[in-house]
C-alpha distance (Angstrom), angle and dihedral (degrees) to the residues before:
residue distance angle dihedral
X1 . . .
X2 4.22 . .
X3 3.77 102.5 .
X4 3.72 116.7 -103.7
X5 3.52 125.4 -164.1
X6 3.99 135.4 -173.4
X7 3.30 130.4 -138.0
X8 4.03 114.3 -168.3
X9 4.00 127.6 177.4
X10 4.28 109.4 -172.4
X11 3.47 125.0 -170.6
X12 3.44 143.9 160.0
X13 4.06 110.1 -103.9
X14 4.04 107.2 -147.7
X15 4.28 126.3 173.3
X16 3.70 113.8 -145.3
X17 3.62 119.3 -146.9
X18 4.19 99.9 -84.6
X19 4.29 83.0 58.4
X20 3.40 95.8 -106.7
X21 3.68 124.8 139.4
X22 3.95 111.7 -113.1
X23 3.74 124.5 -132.7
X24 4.07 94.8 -94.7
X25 3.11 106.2 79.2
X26 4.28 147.2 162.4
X27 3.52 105.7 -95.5
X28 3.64 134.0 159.3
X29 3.92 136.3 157.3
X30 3.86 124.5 -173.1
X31 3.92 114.1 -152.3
X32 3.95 114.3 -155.4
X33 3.55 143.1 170.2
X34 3.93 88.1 -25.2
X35 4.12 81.6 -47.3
X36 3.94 115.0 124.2
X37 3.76 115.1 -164.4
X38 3.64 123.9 -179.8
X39 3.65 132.3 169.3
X40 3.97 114.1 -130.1
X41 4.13 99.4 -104.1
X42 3.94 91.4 -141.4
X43 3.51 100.0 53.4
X44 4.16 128.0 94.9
X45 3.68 133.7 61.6
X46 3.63 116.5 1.5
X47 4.14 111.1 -135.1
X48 3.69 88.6 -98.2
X49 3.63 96.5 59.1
X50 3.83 88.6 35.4
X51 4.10 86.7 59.9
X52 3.84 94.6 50.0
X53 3.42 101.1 51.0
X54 3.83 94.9 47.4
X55 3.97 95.7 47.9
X56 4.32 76.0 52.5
X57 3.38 97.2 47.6
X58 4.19 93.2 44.0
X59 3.89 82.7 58.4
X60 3.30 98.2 41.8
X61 3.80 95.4 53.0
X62 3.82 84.6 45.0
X63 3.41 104.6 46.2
X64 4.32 112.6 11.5
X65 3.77 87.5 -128.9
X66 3.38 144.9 82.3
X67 3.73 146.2 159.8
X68 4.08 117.9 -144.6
X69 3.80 119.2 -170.1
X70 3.78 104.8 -136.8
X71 4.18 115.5 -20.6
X72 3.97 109.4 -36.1
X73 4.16 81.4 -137.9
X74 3.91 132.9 10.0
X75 3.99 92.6 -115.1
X76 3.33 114.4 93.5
X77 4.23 91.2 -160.2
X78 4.12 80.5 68.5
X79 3.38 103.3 45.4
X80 3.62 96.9 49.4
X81 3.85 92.1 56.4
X82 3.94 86.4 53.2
X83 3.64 89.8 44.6
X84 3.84 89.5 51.3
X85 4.17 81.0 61.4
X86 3.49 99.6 56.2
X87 3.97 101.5 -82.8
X88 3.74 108.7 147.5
X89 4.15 114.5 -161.4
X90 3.79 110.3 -150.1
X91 3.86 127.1 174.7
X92 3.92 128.7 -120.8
X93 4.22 79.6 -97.7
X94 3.46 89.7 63.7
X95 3.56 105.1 54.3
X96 3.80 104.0 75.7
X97 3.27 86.3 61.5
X98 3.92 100.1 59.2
X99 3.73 122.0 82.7
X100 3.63 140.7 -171.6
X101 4.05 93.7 -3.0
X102 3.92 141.9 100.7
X103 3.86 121.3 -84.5
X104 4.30 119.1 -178.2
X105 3.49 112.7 -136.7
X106 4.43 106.0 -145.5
X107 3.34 120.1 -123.4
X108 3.81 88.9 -101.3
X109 4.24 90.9 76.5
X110 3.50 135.7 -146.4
X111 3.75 150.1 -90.8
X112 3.82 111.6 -109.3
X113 3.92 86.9 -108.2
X114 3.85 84.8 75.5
X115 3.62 96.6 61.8
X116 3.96 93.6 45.2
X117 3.69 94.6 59.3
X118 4.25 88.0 45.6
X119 3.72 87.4 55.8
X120 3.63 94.0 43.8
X121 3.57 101.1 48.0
X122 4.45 91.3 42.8
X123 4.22 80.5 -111.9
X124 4.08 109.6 159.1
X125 3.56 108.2 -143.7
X126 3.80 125.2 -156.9
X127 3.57 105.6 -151.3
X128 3.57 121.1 -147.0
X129 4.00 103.9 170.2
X130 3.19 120.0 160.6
X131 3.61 107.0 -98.4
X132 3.94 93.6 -135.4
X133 4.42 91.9 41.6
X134 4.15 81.5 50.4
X135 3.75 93.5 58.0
X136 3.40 91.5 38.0
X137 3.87 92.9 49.0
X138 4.01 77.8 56.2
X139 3.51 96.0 46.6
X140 3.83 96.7 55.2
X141 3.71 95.3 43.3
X142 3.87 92.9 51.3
X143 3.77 84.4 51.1
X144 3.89 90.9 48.8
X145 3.69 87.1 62.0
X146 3.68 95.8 53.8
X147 3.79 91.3 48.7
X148 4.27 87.2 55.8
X149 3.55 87.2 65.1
X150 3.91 104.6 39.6
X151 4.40 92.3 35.2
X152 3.64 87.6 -116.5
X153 3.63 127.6 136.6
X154 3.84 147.4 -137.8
X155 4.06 122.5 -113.6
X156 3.83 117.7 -170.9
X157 3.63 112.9 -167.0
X158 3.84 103.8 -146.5
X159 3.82 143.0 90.2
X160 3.98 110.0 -54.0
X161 4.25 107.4 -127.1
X162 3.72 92.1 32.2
X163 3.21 107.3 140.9
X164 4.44 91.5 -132.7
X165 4.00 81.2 45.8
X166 3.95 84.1 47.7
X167 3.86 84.3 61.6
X168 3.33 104.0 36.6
X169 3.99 91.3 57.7
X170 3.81 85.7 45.3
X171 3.82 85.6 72.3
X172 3.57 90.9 65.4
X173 4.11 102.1 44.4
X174 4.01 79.5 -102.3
X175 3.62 95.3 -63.2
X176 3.32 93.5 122.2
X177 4.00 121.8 115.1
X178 3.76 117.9 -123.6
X179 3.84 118.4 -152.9
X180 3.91 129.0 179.6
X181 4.00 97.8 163.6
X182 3.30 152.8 7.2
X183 4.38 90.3 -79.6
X184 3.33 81.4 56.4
X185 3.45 101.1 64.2
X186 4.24 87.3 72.1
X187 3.40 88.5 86.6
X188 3.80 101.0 60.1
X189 3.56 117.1 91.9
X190 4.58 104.3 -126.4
X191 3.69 89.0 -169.7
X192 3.94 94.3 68.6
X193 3.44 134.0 65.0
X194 4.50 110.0 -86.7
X195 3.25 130.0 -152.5
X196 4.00 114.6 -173.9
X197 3.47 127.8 -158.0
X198 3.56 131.7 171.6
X199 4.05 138.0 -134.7
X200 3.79 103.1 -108.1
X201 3.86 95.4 -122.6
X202 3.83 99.2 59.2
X203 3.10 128.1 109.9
X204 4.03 126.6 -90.7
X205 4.06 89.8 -133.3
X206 3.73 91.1 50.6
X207 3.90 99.6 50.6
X208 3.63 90.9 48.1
X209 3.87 90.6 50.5
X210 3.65 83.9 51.2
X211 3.60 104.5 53.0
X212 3.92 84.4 43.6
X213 3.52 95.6 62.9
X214 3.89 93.5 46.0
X215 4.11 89.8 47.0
X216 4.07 82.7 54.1
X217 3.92 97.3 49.5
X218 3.98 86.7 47.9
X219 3.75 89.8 48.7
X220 3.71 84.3 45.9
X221 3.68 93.3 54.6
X222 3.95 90.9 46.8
X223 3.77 94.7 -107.0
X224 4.40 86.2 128.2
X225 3.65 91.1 166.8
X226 3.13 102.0 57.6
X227 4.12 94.1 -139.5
X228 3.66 98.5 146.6
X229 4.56 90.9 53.4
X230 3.41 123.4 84.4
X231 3.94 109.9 175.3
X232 4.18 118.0 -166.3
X233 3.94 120.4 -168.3
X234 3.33 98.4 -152.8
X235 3.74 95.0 165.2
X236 3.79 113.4 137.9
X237 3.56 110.7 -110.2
X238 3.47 94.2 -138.4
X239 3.57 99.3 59.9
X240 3.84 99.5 37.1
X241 4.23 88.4 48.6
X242 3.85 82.2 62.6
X243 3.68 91.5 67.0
X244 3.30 110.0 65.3
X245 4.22 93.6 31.0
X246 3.70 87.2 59.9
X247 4.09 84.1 54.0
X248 3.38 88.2 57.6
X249 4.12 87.8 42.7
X250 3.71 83.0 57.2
X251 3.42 107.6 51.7
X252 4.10 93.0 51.4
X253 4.07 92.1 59.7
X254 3.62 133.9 66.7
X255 3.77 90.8 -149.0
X256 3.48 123.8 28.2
X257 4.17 111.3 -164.8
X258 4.35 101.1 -163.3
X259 3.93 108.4 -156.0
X260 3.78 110.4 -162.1
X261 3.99 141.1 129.1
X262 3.88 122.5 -88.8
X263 3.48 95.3 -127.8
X264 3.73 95.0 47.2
X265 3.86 112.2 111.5
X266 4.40 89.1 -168.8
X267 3.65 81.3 54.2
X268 3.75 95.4 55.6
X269 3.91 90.9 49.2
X270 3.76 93.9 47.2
X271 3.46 98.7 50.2
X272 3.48 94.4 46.8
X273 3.63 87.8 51.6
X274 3.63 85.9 57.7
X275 3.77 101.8 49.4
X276 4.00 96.1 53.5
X277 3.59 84.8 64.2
X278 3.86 101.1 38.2
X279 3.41 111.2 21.9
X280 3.81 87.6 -162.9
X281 4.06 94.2 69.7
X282 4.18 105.6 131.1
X283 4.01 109.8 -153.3
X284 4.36 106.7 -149.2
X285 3.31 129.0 158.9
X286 3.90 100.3 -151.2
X287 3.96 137.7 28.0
X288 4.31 84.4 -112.8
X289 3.93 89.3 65.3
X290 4.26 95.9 54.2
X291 3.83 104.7 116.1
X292 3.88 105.7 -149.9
X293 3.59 91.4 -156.0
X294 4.00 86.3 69.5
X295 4.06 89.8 67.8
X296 3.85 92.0 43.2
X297 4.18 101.6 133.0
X298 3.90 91.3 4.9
X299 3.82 116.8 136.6
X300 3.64 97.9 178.9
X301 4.41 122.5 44.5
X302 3.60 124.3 -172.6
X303 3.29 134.0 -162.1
X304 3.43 136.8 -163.1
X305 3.98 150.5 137.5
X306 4.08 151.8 -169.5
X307 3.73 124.1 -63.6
X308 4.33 70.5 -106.5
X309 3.89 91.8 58.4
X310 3.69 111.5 93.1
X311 4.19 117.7 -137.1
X312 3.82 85.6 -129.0
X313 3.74 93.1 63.9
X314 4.07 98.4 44.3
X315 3.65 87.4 53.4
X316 4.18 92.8 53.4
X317 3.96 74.5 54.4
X318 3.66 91.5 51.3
X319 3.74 90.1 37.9
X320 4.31 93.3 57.8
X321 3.60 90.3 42.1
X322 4.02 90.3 51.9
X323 3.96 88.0 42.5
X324 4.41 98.8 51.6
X325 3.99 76.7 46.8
X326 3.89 92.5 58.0
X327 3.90 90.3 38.0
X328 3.73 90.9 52.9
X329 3.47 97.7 43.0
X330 3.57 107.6 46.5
């Protein structure tokens, strides 16, 4: 049997209070058959998600029951272990017709419309909103009652029918305008006062390409400085800082395998941000869907995810590709 050896780094990951990743952190990297595979040290559940799933869980362990309003986290590997504990997702459908029981709020939030129908129907919620979408939630709807007196009008740069989106525009009785591109922009009204704001999951590159191609259609109208926009990044620094560390990820791997949840809008950006730099980067969902043939010659695997991608399931990744290594080579 070829000799195989295994190289593994642990530390404890921590987040300080600006959202930045301190220096001790989770890291490990298996070493096999002339194979190194390591999984990307800043990828995994962002603190948000991290929050919602352990209020869950404490209830869960508590209780054996729980109701979840929409998926607690777009990965479907996740949810199903929660749901295997007694987690229960229902839709926004489902709610008025729940009484007198406990429903999780996700770290994405809720529109206002959420709460009403909670108090209504004597639901007790246990809210786990984000602490940065909550003060943006605040933010926005402050800002919505500036705009009632001046005829202005809120702009959230984001994906329209997510559900963060969902409450962000709640904040403004729905009022708000959604924008995702430049097309999008048609729907704004340039001869009132703006103020953008963006969907905290987005990426830096995009909001600034966004509030560059409302500065030009001001410009264009004649409006050159720019009194009447007021542009907010309101991206979370945790999840746009993955970005471009997972470029630099990239770039030090020949193959890049991207673990992340279909539904999962982060994961779409991240893994994108991936593949520009290393155009072989393999999106899958679950350790089942790995092709082997895709690390055929590579010396160097990485492996990495969304801030929706739990560590647990990118090393079962890690773990299948270090197995067919062993099987191969024995």
């Amino acid at each position: 049997m070829q000799e195989k050896r295994e190289i593994i780094w642990e530390a404890i990951h921590s987040i300080n209070s600006s959202g930045q990743l301190s220096h001790d952190c989770h890291f490990k990297m298996f070493t096999f058959a002339g194979m190194n595979i390591t999984i990307d040290n800043q990828s995994g559940f962002c603190f948000g998600v991290v929050y919602a799933i352990q209020m869950a869980e404490d209830e869960l362990n508590e209780n054996g029951k729980l109701y979840c309003l929409g998926d607690i986290v777009h990965n479907n590997m996740e949810v199903e272990r929660l749901q295997k504990k007694g987690l229960v997702i229902i839709q926004h459908q489902d709610l008025e017709n729940l009484r007198d029981c406990k429903v999780l709020i996700r770290a994405h939030g809720e529109p206002p419309s959420t709460y009403e129908i909670a108090l209504r129907n004597n639901i007790q919620l246990i809210d786990a909103s984000c602490p940065v979408v909550l003060k943006l939630q605040n933010r926005i709807r402050e800002g919505y009652e500036e705009t009632t007196e001046n005829n202005g009008q809120i702009v959230i740069y984001g994906l329209e029918g997510h559900a963060e989106v969902n409450g962000l525009k709640g904040q403004t009785q729905g009022n708000a305008v959604v924008v995702m591109n430049e097309k999008d922009l048609d729907a704004i009204d340039f001869s009132r006062p703006i103020k953008l704001y963006t969907q905290t999951t987005k990426s830096t590159s995009g909001f600034l390409a966004i509030k560059k191609a409302i500065e030009e259609r001001l410009h264009a109208r004649g409006n050159h400085e720019l009194l009447s926009f007021e542009a907010n990044d309101t991206l979370c620094r945790q999840v746009s800082n993955r970005e471009p560390q997972l470029e630099k990820f990239a770039a030090l791997h020949d193959v890049i395998i991207f673990v992340g949840g279909r539904k999962s809008s982060n994961a779409k950006i991240l893994f994108e941000a991936c593949h520009k730099i290393n155009h072989n980067t393999h999106f899958i969902s679950t350790p089942e869907e790995l092709d082997f043939t895709l690390l055929e010659g590579a010396e160097n695997v990485g492996i990495c995810g969304a801030t929706s991608t739990p560590m647990w399931l990118m090393e079962l990744v890690a773990d299948r590709i270090k197995q067919q290594s062993i099987s191969l080579h024995a």
